[in-house]
C-alpha positions in Angstrom: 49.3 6.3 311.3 51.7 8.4 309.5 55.4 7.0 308.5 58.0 8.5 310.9 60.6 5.8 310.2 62.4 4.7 306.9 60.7 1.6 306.2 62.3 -2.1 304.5 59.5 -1.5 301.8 57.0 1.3 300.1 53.2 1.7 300.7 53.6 1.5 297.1 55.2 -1.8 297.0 52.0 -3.4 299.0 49.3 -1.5 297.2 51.0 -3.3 294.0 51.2 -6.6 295.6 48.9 -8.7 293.9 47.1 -10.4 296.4 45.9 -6.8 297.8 43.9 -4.1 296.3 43.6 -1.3 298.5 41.8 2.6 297.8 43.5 5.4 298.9 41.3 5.4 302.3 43.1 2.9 303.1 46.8 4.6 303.2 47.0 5.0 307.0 46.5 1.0 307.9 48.7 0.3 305.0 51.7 3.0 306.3 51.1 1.3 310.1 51.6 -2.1 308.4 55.0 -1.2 306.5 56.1 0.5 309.7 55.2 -2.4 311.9 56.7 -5.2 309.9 59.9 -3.1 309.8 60.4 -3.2 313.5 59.6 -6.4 313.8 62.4 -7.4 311.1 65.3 -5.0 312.0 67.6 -4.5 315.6 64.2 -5.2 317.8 62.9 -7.9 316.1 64.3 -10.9 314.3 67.2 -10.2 313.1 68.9 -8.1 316.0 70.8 -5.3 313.2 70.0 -2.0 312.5 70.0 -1.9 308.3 69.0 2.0 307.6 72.9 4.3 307.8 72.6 6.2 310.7 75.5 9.3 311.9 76.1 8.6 314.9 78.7 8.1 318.1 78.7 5.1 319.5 80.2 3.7 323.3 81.5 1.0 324.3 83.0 -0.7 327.4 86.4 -2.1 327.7 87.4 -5.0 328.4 84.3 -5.7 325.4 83.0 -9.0 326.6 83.1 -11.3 323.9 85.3 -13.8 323.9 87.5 -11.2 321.9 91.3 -10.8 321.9 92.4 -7.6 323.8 93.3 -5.6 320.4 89.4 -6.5 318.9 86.6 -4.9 319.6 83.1 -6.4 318.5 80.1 -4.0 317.2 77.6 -6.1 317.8 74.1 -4.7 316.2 76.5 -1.2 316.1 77.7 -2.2 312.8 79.3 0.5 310.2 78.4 0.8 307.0 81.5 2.7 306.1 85.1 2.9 307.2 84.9 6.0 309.0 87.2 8.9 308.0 86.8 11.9 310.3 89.6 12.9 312.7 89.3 11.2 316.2 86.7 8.9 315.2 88.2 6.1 317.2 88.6 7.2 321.1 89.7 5.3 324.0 89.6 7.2 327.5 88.9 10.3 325.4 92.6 9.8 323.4 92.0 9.6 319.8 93.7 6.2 317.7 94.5 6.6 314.8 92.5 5.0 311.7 95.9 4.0 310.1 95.9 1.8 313.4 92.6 0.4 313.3 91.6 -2.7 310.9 87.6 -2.7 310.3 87.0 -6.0 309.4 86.3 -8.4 307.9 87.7 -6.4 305.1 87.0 -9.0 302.4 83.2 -8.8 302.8 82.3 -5.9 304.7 80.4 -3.6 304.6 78.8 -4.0 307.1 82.0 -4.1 309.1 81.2 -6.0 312.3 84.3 -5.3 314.3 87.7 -3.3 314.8 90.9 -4.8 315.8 94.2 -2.6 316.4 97.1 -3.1 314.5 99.7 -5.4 316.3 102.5 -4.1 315.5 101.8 -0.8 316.3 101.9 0.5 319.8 98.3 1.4 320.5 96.0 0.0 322.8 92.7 0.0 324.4 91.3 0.5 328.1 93.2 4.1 328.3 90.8 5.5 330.7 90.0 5.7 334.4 87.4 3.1 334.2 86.2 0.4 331.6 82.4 2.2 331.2 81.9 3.7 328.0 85.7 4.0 327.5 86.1 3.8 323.4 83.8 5.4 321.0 83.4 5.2 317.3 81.9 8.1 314.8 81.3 7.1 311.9 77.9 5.8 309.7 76.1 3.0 311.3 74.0 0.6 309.3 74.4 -2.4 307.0 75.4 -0.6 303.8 75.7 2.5 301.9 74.4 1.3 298.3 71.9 4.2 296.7 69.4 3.9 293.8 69.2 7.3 291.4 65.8 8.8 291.6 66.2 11.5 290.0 66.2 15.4 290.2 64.6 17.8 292.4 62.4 19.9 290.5 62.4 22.7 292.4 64.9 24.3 295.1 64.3 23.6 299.0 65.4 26.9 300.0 64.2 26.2 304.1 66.0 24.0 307.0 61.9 23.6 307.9 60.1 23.0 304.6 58.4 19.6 304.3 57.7 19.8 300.7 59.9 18.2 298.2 59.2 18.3 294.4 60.9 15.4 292.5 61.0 14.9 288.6 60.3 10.9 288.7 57.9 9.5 291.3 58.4 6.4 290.1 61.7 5.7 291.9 59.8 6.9 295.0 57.5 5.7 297.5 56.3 6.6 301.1 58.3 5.3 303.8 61.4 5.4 301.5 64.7 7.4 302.4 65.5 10.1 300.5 68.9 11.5 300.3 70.0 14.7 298.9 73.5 16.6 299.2 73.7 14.5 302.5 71.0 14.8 303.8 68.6 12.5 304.7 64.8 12.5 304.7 61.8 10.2 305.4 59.0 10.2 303.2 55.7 10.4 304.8 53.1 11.3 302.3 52.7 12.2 299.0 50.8 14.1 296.1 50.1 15.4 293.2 52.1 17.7 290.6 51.6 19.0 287.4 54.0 16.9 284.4 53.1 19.9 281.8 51.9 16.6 279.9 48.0 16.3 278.5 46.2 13.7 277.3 46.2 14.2 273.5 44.2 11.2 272.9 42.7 8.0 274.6 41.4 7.7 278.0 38.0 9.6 276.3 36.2 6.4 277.4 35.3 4.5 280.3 36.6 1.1 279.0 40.1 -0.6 280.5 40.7 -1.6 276.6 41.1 2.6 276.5 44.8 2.5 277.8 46.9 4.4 275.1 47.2 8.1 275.9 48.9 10.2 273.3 51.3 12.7 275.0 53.7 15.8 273.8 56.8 14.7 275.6 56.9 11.1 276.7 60.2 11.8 278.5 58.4 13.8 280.7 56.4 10.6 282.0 57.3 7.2 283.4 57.2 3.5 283.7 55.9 2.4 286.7 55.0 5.9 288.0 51.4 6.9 289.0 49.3 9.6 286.9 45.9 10.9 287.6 43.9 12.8 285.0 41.0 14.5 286.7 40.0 11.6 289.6 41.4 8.6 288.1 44.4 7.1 289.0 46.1 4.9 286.3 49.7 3.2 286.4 52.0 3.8 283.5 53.2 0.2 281.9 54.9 0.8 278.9 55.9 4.2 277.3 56.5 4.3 273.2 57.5 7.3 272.2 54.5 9.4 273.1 52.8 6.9 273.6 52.0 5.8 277.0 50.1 3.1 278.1 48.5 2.7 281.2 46.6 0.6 283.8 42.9 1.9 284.2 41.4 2.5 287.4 44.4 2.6 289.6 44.4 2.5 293.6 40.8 2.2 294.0 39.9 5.0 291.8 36.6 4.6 289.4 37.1 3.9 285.4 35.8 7.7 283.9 35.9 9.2 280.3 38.4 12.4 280.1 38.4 15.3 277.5 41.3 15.4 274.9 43.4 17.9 276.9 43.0 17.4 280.1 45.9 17.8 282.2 47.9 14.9 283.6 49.2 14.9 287.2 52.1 13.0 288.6 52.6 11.9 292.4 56.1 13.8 292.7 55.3 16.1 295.7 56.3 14.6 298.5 55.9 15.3 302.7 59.2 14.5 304.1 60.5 14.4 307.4 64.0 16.6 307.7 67.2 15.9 308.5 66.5 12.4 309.5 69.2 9.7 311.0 72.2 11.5 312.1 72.1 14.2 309.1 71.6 17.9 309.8 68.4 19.8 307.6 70.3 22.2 304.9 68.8 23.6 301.4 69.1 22.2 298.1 69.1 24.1 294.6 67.1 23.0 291.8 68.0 20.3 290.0 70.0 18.6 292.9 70.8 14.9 292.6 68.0 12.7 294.5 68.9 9.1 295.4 67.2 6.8 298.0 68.6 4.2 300.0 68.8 0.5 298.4 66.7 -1.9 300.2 68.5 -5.4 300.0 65.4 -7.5 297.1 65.2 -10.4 299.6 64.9 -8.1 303.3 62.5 -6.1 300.9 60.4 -9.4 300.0 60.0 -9.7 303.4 58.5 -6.9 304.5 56.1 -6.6 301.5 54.9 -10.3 302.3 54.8 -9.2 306.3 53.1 -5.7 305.3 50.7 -7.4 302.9 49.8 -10.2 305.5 49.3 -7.7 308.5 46.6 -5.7 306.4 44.5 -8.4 304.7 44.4 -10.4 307.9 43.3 -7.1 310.0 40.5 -6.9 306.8 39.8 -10.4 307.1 39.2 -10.1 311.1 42.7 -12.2 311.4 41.4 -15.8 310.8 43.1 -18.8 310.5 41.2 -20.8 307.8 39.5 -19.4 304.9 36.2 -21.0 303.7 34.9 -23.8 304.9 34.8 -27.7 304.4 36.2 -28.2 301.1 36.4 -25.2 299.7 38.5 -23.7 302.6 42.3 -22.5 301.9 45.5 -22.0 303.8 45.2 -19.1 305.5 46.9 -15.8 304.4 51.0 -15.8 305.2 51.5 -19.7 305.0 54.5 -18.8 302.8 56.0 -16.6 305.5 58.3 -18.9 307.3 60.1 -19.6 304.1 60.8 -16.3 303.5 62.0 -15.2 307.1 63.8 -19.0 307.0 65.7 -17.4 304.3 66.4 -13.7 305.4 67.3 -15.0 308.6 70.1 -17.3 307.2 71.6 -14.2 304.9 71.2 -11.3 307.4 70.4 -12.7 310.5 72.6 -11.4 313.5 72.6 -13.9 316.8 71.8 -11.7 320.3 74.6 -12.2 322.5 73.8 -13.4 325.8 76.5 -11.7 328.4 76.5 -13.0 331.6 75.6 -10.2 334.9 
């Protein structure tokens, strides 16, 4: 099933999991998994918020239901993950308000900011239109926060509104089902390859032994920790980089322990599929060399979906029973430690549905 949403955590992230060891066949149940345990932890599932930034306009109907004061007006799972700044971003009967008369609050903890209330001693009010239905809207970023990671550099231009293909110099920093965001604009990782690094394998690797982990490179800047290499069908994970000297974790993803000639060329997983202009933002191009950052995933919501993703596919594997073993040698079945871990993301992001009466 291939990845058409941003996701709370990587296919990376559960093929690195320790309780899972998955081959690359296996990608598709793994990207349904991540995908899955996504929508059951954001706005449709448990914790009733939205968490990806989304552009967007947003209605609501006035009088806003809520128990609120007249001058408030509560997001609910709309929440902003930025003050918004563009002209007539606040509207009421069409009529724009001005930010300088809107407080987005609270203001000592947000973002996300989870209502607006109008200034009261300013002269501006809601309900201005011929009927309550849809009568203020906000544009702005929706979402839970804004915060980016650096990932590095594109490492070559995007010079199409329709290309797919996205070359980055570090695939370490990124995964599929991660978003990606460049000059703006944001993308979706679905898939990804390999790409050349300009790197071979001076020495090591020449035997099929996991003890045969210290490759002798050129340019060890060119490589790095944590990303994935392959040198002709093996797979191996970078651990530690010394100068140029890297080493590395045999037989990665499933692939099979092989001996490799002293100059054999060393790939890198930095060409990635992406899906365009995704979440409010409009496709553009991008020059070489353009600033790539993805979207932080809060560690514990991340946690959470790795534990969730990694539960879904081993107990799909394991025909989805409930004891493992028998007699005395059976064990808890997989996920017991679940419920700590939603017990915990529900009490730091958890949003309550509001029940509204018909």
């Amino acid at each position: 099933m291939p990845v058409s949403i941003p996701c709370l955590c990587t296919r990376e992230d559960v093929k690195r999991a320790p309780d899972i060891k998955e081959t690359a066949r296996s990608n598709w149940q793994i990207d349904r998994a991540i995908q899955s345990a996504t929508e059951n932890i954001e706005d449709k599932g448990h914790l009733h918020r939205k968490f990806y930034p989304v552009d967007a306009t947003y209605y609501f109907d006035w009088p806003n239901f809520d128990y609120a004061y007249p001058w408030r007006l509560w997001f609910n799972q709309f929440e902003l993950a930025a003050v918004p700044t563009a002209p007539n971003a606040v509207t009421t009967g069409g009529v724009s308000v001005p930010l300088s008369a809107c407080n987005f609050e609270p203001i000592n903890s947000g973002p996300p900011f989870k209502y607006l209330e109008l200034r009261r001693d300013l002269s501006y009010s809601f309900g201005v239109g011929p009927t309550p239905q849809r009568d203020i809207s906000i544009t702005g970023t929706f979402g839970y926060w804004m915060q980016t990671d650096d990932a590095g550099v594109l490492a070559s231009p995007i010079n199409s509104t329709t290309a797919t293909a996205v070359q980055v110099s570090d695939g370490s920093l990124v995964g599929v089902g991660q978003m990606l965001i460049v000059d703006g604009e944001r993308m979706v990782v679905s898939d990804r390859s390999t790409l050349a690094t300009g790197q071979t394998n001076l020495s090591g690797a020449t035997t099929a032994l996991l003890s045969d982990d210290a490759i002798g490179v050129t340019d060890g800047t060119q490589l790095h920790i944590d990303e994935v290499i392959q040198i002709d069908s093996e797979r191996m994970l970078i651990v530690d980089i010394t100068g140029n000297q890297v080493t590395v974790k045999r037989a990665w993803d499933g692939t099979v322990l092989a001996t490799h000639s002293v100059g054999t060329a060393i790939y890198a997983f930095r060409s990635l599929k992406v899906l365009r202009g995704q979440n409010g933002t409009a496709a553009a191009t991008h020059s070489n060399g353009a600033s790539v950052v993805t979207w932080r995933i809060p560690s514990l919501l991340r946690d959470l979906a790795i534990a969730e993703s990694v539960v879904r596919v081993t107990q799909e594997v394991g025909g989805y029973t409930t004891v493992e073993g028998d007699g005395e040698g059976s064990v808890k079945n997989i996920g017991a430690g679940l419920p700590d871990l939603w017990d915990e993301a529900m009490t730091r992001f958890g949003r309550k549905g509001r029940i509204r009466a018909i």
